[in-house]
C-alpha positions as CSV (number, residue, x, y, z in Angstrom):
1,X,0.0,0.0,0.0
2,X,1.2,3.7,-1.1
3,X,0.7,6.4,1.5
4,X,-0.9,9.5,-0.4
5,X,0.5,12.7,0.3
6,X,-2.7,13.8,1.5
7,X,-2.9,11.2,4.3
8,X,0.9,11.5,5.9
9,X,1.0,12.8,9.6
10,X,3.0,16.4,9.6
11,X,6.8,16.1,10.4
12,X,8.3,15.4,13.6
13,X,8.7,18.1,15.9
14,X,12.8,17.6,15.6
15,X,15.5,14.8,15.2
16,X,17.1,13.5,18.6
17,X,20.5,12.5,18.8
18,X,22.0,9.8,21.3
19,X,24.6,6.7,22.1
20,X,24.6,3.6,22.2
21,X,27.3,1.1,22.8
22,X,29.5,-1.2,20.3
23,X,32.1,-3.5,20.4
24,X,34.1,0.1,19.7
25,X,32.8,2.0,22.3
26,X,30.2,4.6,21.5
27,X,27.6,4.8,18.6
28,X,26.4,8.0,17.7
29,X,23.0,8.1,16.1
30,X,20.1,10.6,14.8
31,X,16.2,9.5,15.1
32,X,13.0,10.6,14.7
33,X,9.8,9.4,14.3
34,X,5.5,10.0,14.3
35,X,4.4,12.2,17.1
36,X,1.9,9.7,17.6
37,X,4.0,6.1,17.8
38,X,0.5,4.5,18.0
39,X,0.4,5.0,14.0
40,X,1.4,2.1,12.9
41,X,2.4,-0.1,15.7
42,X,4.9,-2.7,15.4
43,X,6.0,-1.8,12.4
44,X,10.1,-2.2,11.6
45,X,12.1,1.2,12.0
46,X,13.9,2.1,9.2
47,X,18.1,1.7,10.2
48,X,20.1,4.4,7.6
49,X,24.0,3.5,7.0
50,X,25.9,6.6,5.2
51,X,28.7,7.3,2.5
52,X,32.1,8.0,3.0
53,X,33.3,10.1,4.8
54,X,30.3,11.7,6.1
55,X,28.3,10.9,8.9
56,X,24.5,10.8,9.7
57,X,24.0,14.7,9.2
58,X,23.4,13.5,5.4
59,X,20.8,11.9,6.0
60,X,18.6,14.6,8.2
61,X,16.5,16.2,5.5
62,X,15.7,12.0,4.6
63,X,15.1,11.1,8.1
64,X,13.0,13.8,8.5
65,X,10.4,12.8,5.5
66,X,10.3,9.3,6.4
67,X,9.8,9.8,9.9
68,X,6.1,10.9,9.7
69,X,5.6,7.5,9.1
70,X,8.4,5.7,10.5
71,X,10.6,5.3,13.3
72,X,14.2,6.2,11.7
73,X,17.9,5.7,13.2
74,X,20.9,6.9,11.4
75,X,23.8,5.7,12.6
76,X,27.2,7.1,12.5
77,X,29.7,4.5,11.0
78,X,32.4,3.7,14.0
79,X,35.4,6.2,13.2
80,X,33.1,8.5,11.5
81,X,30.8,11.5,12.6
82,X,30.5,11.1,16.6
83,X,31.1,7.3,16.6
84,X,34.4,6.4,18.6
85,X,36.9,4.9,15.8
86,X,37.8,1.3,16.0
87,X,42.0,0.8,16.6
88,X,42.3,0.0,12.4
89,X,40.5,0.0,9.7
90,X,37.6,-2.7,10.3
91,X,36.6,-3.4,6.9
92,X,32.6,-3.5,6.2
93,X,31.9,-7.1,8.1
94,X,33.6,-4.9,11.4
95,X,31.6,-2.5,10.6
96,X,28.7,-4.4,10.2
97,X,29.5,-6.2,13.3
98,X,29.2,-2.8,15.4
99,X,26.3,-1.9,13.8
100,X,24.8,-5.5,14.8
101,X,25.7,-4.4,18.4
102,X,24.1,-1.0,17.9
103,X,20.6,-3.1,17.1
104,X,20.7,-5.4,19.8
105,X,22.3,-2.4,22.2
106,X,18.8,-0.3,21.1
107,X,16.4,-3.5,21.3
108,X,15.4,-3.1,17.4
109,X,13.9,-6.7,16.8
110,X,13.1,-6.1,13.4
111,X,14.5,-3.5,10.9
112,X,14.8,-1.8,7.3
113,X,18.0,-0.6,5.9
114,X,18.6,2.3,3.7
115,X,22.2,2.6,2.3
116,X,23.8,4.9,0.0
117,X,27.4,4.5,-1.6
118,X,29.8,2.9,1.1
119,X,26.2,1.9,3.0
120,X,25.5,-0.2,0.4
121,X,28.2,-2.5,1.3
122,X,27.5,-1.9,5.0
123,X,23.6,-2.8,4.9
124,X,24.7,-5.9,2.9
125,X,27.0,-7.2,5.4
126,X,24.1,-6.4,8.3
127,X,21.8,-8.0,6.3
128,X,24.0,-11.2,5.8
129,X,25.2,-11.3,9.3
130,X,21.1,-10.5,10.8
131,X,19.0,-12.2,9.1
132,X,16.7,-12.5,12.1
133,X,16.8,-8.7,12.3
134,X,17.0,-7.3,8.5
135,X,13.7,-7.7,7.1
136,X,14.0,-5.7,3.9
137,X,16.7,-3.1,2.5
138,X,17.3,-0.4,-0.2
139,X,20.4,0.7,-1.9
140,X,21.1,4.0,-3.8
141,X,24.8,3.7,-5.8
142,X,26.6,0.3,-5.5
143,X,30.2,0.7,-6.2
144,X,31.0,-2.4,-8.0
145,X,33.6,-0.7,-10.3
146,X,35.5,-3.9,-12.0
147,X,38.0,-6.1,-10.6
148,X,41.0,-3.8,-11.8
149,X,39.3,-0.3,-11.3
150,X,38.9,-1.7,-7.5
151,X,42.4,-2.5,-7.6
152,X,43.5,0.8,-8.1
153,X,41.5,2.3,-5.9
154,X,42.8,0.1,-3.1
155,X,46.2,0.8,-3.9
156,X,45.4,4.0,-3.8
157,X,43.4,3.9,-0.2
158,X,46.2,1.6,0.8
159,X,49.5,4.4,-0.1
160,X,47.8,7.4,0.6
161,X,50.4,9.6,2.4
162,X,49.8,10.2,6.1
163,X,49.0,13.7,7.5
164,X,52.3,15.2,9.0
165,X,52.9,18.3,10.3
166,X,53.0,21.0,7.2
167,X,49.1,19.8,6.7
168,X,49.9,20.0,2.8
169,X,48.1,16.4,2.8
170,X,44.8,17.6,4.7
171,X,44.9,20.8,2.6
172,X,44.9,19.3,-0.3
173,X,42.4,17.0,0.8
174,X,40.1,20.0,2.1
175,X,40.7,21.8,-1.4
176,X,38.9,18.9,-3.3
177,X,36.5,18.2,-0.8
178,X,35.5,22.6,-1.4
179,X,35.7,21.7,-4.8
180,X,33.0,18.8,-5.0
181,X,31.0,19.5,-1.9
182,X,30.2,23.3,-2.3
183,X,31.7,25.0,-5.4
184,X,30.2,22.4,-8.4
185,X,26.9,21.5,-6.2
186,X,23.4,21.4,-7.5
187,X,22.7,25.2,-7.0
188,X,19.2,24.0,-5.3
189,X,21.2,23.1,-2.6
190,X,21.8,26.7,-0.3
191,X,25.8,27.7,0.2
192,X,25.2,27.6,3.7
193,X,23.8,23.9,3.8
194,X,26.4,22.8,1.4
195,X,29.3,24.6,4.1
196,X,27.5,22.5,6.4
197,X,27.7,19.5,4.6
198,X,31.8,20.2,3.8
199,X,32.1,20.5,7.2
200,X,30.5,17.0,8.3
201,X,32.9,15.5,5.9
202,X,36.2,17.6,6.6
203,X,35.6,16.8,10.3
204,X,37.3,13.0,9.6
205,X,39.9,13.5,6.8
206,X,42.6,11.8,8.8
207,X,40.9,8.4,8.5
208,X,39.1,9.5,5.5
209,X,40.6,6.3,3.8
210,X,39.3,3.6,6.3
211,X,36.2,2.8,5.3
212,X,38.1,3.1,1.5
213,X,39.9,0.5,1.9
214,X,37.1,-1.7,3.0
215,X,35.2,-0.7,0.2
216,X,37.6,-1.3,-2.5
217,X,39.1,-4.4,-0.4
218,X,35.0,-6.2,0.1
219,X,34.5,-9.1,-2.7
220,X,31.7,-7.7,-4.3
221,X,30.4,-11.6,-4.9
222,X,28.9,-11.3,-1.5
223,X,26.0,-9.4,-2.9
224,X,24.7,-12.6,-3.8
225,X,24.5,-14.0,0.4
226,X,21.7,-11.0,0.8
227,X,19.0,-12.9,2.1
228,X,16.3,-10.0,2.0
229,X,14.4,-8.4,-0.7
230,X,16.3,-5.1,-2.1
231,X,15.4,-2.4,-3.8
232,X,18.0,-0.6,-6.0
233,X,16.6,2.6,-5.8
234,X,19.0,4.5,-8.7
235,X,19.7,8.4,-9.6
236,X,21.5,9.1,-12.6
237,X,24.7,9.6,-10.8
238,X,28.2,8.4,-11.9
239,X,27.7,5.2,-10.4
240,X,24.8,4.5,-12.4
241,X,25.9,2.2,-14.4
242,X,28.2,0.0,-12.0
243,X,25.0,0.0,-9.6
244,X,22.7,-1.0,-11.9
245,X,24.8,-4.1,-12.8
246,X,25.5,-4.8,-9.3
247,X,21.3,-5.4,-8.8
248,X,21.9,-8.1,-11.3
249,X,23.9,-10.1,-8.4
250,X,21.2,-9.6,-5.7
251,X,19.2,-12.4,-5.3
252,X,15.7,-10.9,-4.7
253,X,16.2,-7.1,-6.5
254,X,14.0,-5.1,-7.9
255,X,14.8,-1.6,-9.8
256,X,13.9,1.8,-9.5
257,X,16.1,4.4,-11.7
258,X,15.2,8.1,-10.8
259,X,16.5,9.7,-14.4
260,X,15.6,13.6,-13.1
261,X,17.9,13.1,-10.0
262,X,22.2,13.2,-10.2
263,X,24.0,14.5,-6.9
264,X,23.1,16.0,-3.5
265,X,19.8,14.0,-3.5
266,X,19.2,14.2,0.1
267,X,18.8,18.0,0.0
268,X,16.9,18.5,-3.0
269,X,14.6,15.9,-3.1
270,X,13.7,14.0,0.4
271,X,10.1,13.7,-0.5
272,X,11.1,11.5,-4.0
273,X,13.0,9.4,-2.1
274,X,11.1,8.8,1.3
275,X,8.2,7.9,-1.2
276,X,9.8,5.6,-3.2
277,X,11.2,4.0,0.5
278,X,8.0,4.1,1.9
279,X,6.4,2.5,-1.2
280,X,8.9,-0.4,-0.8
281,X,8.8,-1.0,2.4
282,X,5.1,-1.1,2.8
């Protein structure tokens, strides 16, 4: 069943932020959810993993569509955001493990997964590691570049020179980041909420290569252990085309390109995507 536009509840009063525990030490995480829980009872809250190197605070405009409906919780990948780091890189299955802890720290019996980019990787190693918790999940951009492309990539994760004190290396790093973030945008998206979002991401550019190297380090073939039904929910981004083949290894996927959306879809256009979601999920 599709909710009409006419028959969702106004938006939550505000998004709440908290801790829990994992096997790293503190999970940071943003939710929100109906006014009124007694809407729909019972019903699975929606679990959001984000892209590197950014945190939850991608996710708010998202959260706050979907939550007039659901209960949502965005988690902060350990190292990331306000999530204590891990002692190395964990790789996605670690990652997936703490985020395992997170659901069982918060009592969440049953759950949906949203992931975008790296969260893709992340909600399929939840989903293959709970499949007494992960009901259903939906992916936006799954980076199965091929095998040499990923090679490269990991090389490059894997050399990338370490911060010393000159900062030239975070500089740099900060430079591209302006460039990508804020200065080519989509001009829908306000300078002062793109500075907002450049700062979420610059907060973590001396680890900004962990989750990297699990990414280009994951065997991609795992997509086919994902127990649950998926929806590959697809803008026209760069990763279009990778993503789109990457559905073809899911066991149980279904397909939804969005051809009017590219970048920065969270800001521009929460409503598309909480609908298409919600449609999903329901």
């Amino acid at each position: 069943m599709t909710t009409g536009p006419s028959s969702i509840p106004p938006a939550p009063r505000f998004i709440r932020r908290g801790y829990t525990a994992c096997r790293f030490g503190h999970m940071h995480y943003r939710t929100a959810g109906p006014d009124d829980e007694t809407i729909n009872p019972g019903q699975p809250a929606i679990v959001m993993l984000h892209q590197n190197p950014s945190s939850g605070f991608e996710y708010e405009p998202l959260i706050q569509a979907l939550a007039t409906t659901h209960r949502v919780y965005a988690f902060d990948t350990p190292g990331y955001g306000m999530s204590d780091a891990p002692p190395a890189p964990a790789g996605m299955a670690g990652y997936a493990a703490a985020f395992s802890d997170a659901l069982d720290a918060l009592g969440l019996e049953t759950v949906d997964l949203y992931g975008f980019h790296t969260g893709t990787l992340l909600a399929a190693e939840l989903a293959i590691a709970r499949p007494d918790r992960v009901r259903r999940a939906v992916m936006t951009g799954i980076p199965m570049y091929d095998a040499s492309t990923r090679a490269k990539k990991l090389a490059d994760a894997d050399h990338f020179p370490v911060p010393e004190e000159d900062g030239k290396v975070i500089m740099d790093l900060l430079q591209r980041l302006w460039t990508y973030v804020v200065a080519t945008r989509d001009r829908r998206v306000p300078l002062a909420k793109a500075m907002r979002n450049f700062a979420d991401k610059a907060a973590v550019l001396d680890r900004f290569t962990w989750a990297y190297k699990g990414v280009w380090g994951w065997d991609f073939a795992r997509l086919s252990l994902v127990p649950c039904p998926v929806l590959v929910l697809q803008p026209a981004e760069e990763l279009r085309a990778v993503s789109l083949e990457a559905a073809q290894v899911l066991p149980n996927a279904v397909v939804r390109e969005l051809p009017d959306l590219d970048r920065d879809i969270f800001d521009i256009a929460p409503e598309i995507l909480a609908h298409e979601i919600r449609t999903f999920l329901e």
